[in-house]
N, C-alpha and C positions, 0 to 999 in steps of 0.2 A: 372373340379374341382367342389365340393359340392357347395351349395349355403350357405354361411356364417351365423353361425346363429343369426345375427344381425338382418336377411332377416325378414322386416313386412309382406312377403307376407303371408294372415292366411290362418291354415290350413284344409286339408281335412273334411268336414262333415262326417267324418266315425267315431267309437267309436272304437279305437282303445285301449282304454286304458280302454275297457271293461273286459280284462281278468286280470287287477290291482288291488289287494284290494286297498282301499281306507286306506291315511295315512295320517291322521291330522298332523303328525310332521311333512309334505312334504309342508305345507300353511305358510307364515309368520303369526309371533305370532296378538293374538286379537286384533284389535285397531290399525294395521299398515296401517297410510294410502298410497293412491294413487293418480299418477295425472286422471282426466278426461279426454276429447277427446284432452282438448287445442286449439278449434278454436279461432282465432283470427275476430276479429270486421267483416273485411272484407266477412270472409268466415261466416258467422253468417250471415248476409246480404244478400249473395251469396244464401245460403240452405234455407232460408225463402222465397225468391222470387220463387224459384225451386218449393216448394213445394205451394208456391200459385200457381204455372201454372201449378200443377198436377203429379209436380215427388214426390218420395220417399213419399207418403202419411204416412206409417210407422212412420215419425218422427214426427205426432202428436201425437203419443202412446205413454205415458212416458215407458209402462210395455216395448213395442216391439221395444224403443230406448235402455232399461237396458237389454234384451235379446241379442240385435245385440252386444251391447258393449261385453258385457262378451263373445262372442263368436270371437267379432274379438281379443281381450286382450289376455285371457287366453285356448281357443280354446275349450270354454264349448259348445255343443252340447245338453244336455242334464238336463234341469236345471225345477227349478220351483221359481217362483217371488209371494212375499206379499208386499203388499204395506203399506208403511208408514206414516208420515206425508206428506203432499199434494207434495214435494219434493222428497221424501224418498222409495228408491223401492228394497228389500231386493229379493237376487239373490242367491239359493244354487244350485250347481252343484249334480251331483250322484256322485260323487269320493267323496263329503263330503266339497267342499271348498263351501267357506260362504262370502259375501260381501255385503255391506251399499252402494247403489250408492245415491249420492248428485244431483238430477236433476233440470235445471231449464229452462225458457220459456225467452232467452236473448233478443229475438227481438220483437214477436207479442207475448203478454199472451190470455190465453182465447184458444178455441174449434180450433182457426187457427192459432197457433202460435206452432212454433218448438219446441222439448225438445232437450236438449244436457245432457251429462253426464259431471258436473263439477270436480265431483271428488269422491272416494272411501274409504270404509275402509274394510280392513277385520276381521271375525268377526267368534265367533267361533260356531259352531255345539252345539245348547243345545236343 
């Protein structure tokens, strides 16, 4: 039996949706938001100590934590990020979708402290 498409596991890094024109009326309308990762205190704790002992070094990058997100969410592959206010890191895909991610630094701030995705908007192509 298929695997349900409920299924979070994300998908293929292939660009399968290369031969798709791109269709703004396929995005929720401007200004709709989303939730972020949703970690909890516990696991916030967890991924800071991690990456003090040298895993996931990437989640000091606010750009290479809004890259990862969009890719495990919406299964962008292909995007390009501008940064915003010190928080704020603007994410467009090649199909044309457009999103505001919300970041911030929960546990340590500063050069050693995690970023997390709090939350989203989408936004449109201008």
């Amino acid at each position: 039996m298929p695997t349900s498409p409920e299924s979070p596991a994300p998908q293929p890094t292939t660009s399968a949706s290369a031969s798709t024109q791109p269709n703004s009326s396929s995005f929720p309308p401007s200004g709709t938001p989303f939730g972020g990762e949703g970690l909890g205190a516990q696991q916030i704790t967890d991924l800071q100590k991690a990456v003090d002992s040298g895993h996931q070094p990437w989640r000091l990058d606010r750009i290479q934590v809004a890259k990862t997100f969009v890719q495990s969410r919406f299964s962008w592959t292909s995007v390009q990020t501008s940064g915003g206010a010190p928080t704020i890191v603007f994410v467009t895909n090649s199909d044309g979708g457009k999103v505001a991610l919300n970041l911030s630094q929960p546990a340590t701030q500063g050069a050693q402290g995690i970023w997390v995705v709090q939350s989203g908007m989408w936004s449109r192509e201008g």
